[in-house]
N, C-alpha and C positions, 0 to 999 in steps of 0.2 A: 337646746342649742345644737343645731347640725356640726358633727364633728366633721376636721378638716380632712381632704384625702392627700394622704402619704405619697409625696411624691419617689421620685428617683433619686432627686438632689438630695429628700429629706434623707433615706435610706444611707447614701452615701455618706453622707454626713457624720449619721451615727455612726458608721464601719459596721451597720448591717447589710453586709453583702450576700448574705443567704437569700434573702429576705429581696435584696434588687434583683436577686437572677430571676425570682418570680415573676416579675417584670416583662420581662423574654421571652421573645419566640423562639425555639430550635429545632431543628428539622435531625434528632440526631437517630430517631426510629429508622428514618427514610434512608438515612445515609447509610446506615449498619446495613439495612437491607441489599441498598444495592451493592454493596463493596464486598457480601459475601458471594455474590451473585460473578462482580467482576471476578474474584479470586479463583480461580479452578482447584483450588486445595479444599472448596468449600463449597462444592456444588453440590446439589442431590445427591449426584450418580456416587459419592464420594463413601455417599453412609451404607453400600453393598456389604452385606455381612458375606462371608465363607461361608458354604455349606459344611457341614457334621456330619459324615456317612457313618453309622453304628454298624461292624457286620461281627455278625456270629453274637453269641448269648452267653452273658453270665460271666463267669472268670477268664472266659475264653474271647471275648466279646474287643474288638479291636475298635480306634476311633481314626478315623481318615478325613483329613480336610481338603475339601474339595477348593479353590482357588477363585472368585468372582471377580471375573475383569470390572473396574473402576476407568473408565474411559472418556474424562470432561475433554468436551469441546470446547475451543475459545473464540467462539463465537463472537461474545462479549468484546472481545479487543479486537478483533476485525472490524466492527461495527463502529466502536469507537474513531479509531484510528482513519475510515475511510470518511464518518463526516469530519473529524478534524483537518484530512489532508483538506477537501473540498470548499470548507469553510474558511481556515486561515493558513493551509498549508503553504499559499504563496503570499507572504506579508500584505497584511493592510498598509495602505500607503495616507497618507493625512495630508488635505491637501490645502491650498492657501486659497481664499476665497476674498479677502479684501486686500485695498490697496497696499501699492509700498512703502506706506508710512507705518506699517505690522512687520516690515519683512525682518526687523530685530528680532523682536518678539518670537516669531516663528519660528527662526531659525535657532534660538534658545530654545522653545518648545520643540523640536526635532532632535535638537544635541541631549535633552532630557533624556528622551524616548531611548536615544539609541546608548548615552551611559547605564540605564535600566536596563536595557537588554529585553525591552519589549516586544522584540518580532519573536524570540523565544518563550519569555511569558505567554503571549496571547494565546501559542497554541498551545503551552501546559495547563496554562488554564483555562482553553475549552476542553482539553482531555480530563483535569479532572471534573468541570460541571457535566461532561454526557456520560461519564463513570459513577460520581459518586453523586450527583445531583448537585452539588453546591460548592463556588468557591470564593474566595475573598481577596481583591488585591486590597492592602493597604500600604498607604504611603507615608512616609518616614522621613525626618528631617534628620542627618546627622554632618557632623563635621570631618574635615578631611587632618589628616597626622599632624600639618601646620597650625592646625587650630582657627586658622585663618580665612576656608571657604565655602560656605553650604553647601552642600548638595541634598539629593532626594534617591533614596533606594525605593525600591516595591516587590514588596513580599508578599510572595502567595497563600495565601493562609487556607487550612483543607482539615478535615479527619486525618486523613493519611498522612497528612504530617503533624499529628498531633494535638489536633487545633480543635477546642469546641466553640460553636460559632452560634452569636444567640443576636438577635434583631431585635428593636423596639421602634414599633409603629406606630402613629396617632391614628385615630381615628378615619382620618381621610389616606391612609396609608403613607405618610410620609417620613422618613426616617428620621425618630427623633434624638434613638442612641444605637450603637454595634457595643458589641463585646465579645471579646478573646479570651476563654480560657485553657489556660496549658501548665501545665506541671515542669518544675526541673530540678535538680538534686543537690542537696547544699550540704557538705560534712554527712554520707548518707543518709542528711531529713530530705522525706520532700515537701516541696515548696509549692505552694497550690497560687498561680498566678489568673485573676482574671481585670485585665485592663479593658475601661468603658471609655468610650471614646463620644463626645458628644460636638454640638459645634461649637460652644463657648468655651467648653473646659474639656482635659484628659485627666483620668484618675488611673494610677498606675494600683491596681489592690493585692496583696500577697499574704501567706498564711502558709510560716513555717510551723510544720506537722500539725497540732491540737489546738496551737495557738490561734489568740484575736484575730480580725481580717486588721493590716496594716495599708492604710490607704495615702497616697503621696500625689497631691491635686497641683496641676500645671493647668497657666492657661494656656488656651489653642489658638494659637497666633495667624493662625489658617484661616479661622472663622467657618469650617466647614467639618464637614466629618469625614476624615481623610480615606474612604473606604470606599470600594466598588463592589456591592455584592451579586455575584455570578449565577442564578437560582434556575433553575427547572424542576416541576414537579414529578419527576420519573427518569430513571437511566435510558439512555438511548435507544436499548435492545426492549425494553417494557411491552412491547405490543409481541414478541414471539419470545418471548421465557420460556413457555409452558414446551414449544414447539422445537426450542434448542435441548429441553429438559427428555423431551423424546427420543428427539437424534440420539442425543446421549447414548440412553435406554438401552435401544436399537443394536446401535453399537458396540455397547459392551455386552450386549446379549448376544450377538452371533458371533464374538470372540470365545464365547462362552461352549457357543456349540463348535466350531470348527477345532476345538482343542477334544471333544466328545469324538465328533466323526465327521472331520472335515476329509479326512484320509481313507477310502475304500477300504470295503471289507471283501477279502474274498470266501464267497460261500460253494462250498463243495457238498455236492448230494451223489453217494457211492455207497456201494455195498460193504468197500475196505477204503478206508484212508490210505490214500496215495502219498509217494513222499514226495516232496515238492521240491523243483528243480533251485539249486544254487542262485543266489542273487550274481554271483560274477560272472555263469551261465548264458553262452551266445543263444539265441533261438530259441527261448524257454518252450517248455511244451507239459502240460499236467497230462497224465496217460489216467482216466478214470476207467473202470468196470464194473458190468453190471446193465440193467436194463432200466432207462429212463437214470442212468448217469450225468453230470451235465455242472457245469461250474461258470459263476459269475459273478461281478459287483455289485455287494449289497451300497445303495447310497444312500442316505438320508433322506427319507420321504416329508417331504415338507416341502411352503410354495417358497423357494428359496425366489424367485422374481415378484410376487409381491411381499416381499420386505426390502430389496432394490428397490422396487418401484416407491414405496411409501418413504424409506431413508432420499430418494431424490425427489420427491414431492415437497417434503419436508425442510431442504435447503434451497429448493426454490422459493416458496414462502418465505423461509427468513431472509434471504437475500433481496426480495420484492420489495416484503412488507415495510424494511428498514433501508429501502434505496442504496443497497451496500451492494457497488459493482461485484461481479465475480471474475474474479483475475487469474482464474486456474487458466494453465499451459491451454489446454482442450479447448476452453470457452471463449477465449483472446483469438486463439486459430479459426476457430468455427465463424466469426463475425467478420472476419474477411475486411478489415475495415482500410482503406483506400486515398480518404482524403480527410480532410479536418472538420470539414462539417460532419462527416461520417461517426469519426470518432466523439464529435460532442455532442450527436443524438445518442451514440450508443450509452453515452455515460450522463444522460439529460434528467434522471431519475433521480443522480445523486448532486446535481445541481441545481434542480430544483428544491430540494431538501435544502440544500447550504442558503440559497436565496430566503429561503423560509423564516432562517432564523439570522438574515443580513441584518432588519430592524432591530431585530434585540441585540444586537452585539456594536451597531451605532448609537444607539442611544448610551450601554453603558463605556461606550469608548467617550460618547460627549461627555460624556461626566470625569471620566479620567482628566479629559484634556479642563475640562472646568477646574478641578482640583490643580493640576501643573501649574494653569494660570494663576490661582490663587499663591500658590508657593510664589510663582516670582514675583506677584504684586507685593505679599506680605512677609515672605522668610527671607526671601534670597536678595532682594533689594539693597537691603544695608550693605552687606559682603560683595555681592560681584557686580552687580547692575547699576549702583549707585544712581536707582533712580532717574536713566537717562532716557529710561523708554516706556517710563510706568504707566503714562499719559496714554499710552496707544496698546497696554495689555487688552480691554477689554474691548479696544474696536477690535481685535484680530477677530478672526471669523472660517470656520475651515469646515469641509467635508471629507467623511468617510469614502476609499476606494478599496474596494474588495478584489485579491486575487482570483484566477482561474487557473489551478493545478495544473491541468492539460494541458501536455507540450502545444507550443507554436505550430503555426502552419498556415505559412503565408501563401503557397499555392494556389490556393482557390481564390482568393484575393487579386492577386498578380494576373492570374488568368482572365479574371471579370471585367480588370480595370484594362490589359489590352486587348483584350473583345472590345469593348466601347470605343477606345481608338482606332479601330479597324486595323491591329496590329501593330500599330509604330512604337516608338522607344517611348519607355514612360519613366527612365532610368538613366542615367547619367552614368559613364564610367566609372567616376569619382563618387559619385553617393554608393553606386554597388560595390567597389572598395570596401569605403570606410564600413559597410555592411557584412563584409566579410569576416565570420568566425576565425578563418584560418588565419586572416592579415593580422600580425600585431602592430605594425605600424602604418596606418594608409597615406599619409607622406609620404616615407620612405618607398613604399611600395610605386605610389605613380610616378615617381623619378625614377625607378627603376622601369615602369612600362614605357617611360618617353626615350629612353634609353635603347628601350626593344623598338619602338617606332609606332606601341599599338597608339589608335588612333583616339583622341579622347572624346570624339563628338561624341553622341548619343546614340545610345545601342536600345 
């Protein structure tokens, strides 16, 4: 008789939770990898031993440590940081896509978003997926001090803050459980906590110090698996490691020499050593004698411009290779740039990159917003909704709008549109008003222009 296969539920059951993690996918090699890579306390360049200079022999024999500059570059966070501005630096916006018989709905799915504090989420967590490769929103029903009104938190779940994060996928790749594991401190035991989250049931599992796995099963009143998982198979900077691992190198290596003989040596060839004029001495002058006498600066014979050349080959590459604009003082000045379209070819590299990975961060924001909705059909209903707009949760219907970091610049715009009307006013007094930064009131302001007599036709 074919024996049965063990499932998840069966595992949980028991409170063999050793035994369900096997179950699990984790990604926690990959993470480690990349997080020591982000940390500059843990780079290559980091493990440079001192040199040991031995001089003189025997009992007389002295030991001198020599100093190896240790010089990481943070590459790494430059990298990160420039595709996060590009990608969600200027908030996603969610937009409404079906009729006004959603615009309840909506407008509770928006008042969500913003007690969550999701324009701030979104971009911690793509900082930490291009950092450490993987992150988790999960979401959270809890009650307010009254006792009296649901809401929904979302919490970032990461390595970096403690979190080991393990997947369980069917066959067709479809998420059939998530689980959290994390440790916390009870009377100095610790507490070994790992909560499975599935869409019918949560199972809360814990294990103070040596002790059984303690499992406390809820149903999930969601019907879904309240979780968004954030994944790429490599940290951002993956394709120039090796070539930031050089820069490094480089770097700490001619710190290494300029502390040797970055400083002139002066070499004197005489018969008698002369005495050498006072450093506070106006008009210095060496008086040598002798025949083929002669003095000059010894410097460091090395091709001191091909190691320039190779450390600025090398930041060009990584700065290419990974679409990470360069914003040094020099580089911004050198491109001269003019008008708005100027500036958004110049930075077109790394807007292309953020465009690249707009599909994947719509799809898992559709899912965010799939889960919200679920919360109001099924948690939030009883308490605050009562039910009045449940009929029209799931015609809502909404699209993803991605910002562009890049200051405005309506210039070339303005200019195009009166080119086309051979010049004439394409602007209204009062629309250029209320358009005004400076104006805080544009009422008050055109009472005050009719006052001065300017004219309000169209300029």
């Amino acid at each position: 008789m074919e024996e049965k296969e063990t499932t998840l539920e069966d595992l949980i059951t028991s409170k063999e939770i050793d035994k369900a993690k096997g179950l699990f996918s984790e990604n926690g090699k990959r993470i480690t990898a990349a997080r020591e890579q982000y940390d500059k306390s843990k780079h290559a360049i980091m493990k440079r031993v001192d040199k040991v200079i031995i001089k003189g022999e025997g009992e007389t024999a002295t030991r001198e440590t020599i100093k190896q500059w240790k010089l990481p570059i943070t590459y790494q966070k430059k990298i990160v940081q420039a595709a996060v501005a590009f990608l969600v630096g200027k908030p996603i916006k969610i937009v409404q896509d079906s009729d006004e018989t959603t615009d309840d709905v909506y407008k509770t799915l928006i008042d969500l978003r913003e007690e969550m504090r999701m324009k701030a989420k979104d971009q911690k967590c793509a900082e930490i997926m291009f950092s450490e490769t993987e992150c988790v929103k999960l979401f959270v029903p809890f009650t307010d001090e009254d006792k009296t009104t649901t809401k929904i938190k979302c919490l970032l779940l990461s390595a970096s803050k403690g979190d080991e994060l393990y997947s369980y996928f069917d066959e067709y790749g479809t998420l059939k459980a998530f689980a959290r594991g994390y440790e916390t401190k009870k009377s100095n035991i610790t507490v070994s906590h790992f909560d499975i989250y599935t869409a019918e049931s949560n199972h809360a599992c814990k294990r103070e110090g040596t002790t059984a796995w303690d499992v406390e099963t809820k149903p999930n009143a969601l019907k879904k698996i309240p979780v968004v998982i954030y994944n790429q198979d490599a940290p951002e900077w993956a394709d120039v490691q090796e070539l930031i691992e050089r820069r490094e190198w480089l770097t700490s290596k001619r710190a290494d020499t300029n502390d040797y003989s970055a400083d002139p040596v002066l070499v004197l060839t005489a018969d008698a050593l002369p005495t050498l004029p006072d450093k506070q001495a106006v008009g210095k002058v060496v008086h040598l004698k002798g025949q083929g006498a002669k003095a000059e600066y010894l410097f460091p014979q090395m091709s001191v411009d091909m190691v320039a050349n190779e450390k600025e080959d090398l930041k060009e590459l990584i700065h290419y290779l990974t679409d990470t604009p360069d914003l040094t003082q020099d580089k911004m000045s050198s491109l001269g740039l003019t008008s708005g379209k100027a500036i958004e070819m110049a930075f077109y590299g790394s807007i292309l990159k953020a465009m690249s990975k707009q599909g994947y961060f719509e799809e898992m924001i559709d899912r965010e917003i799939s889960i919200l909705k679920a919360y109001i059909k099924n948690v939030m209903k009883a308490s605050d909704i009562s039910g009045k707009f449940t009929k029209n949760i799931d015609a809502l219907e909404t699209s993803i709008v991605f910002g562009n970091p890049l200051p405005d610049d309506y210039l070339d715009t303005i200019t195009l549109l009166s080119t086309a009307v051979g010049g004439k006013a394409i602007m209204s007094v009062e629309s250029a008003v209320s358009k005004n930064p400076l104006v805080t009131d544009p009422t008050e302001e055109m009472n005050r222009l009719k006052v001065d007599n300017i004219d309000e036709t169209e300029i």
